[in-house]
C-alpha positions, 0 to 999 in steps of 0.5 A: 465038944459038940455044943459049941460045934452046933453053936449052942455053949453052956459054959463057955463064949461059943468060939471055936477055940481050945479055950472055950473048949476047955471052959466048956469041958469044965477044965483047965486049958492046960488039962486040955492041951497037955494031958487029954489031948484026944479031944483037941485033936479031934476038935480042930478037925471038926471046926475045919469040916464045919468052916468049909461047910459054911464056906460051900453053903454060902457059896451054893446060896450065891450060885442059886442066886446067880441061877436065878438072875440068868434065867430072868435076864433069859426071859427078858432077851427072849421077850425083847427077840420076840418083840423086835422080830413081830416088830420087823415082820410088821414093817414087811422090810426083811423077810424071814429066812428061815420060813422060805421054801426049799428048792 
């Protein structure tokens, strides 16, 4: 059961299915199904656990790649406020407010 889990088949296609699991076992798939059931009911679990792992790996990878653009487009509008504020103080038209004295 657990070759084909890890994707590493001996005997069977690697689908994660009670066929491949009965050629990979070296049964019938009726043996599977009918008379030795325990191994079916544990198997469709553990395809399920690993579907969902891959669904939250997949969707972790697209997050940190999300992460990624947010934090260079915050560097870029940080630059670009840097950039026009040096601009605005150069041209003396509008005075920085924050930098006045209070009284």
């Amino acid at each position: 059961m657990v070759r084909p889990l890890i994707g590493a088949p001996l005997h069977s296609d690697g689908k994660l299915t009670i066929v491949s699991l009965a050629a990979e076992a070296g049964l019938r798939r009726n043996k599977l199904t009918h008379k030795h059931t325990d191994p079916k009911d544990l198997f469709y679990p553990l395809v399920r656990v690993r579907a969902e792992r891959d669904d939250l790996r997949s969707q972790a990878q697209l997050l940190a790649r999300i992460v990624q653009v947010l934090e260079i487009e915050n560097h870029q509008l940080k630059e670009a406020d840097t950039n026009l504020r040096g601009q605005l103080a150069a041209q003396g038209v509008v005075r920085d407010l924050t930098q006045r004295p209070r009284t």
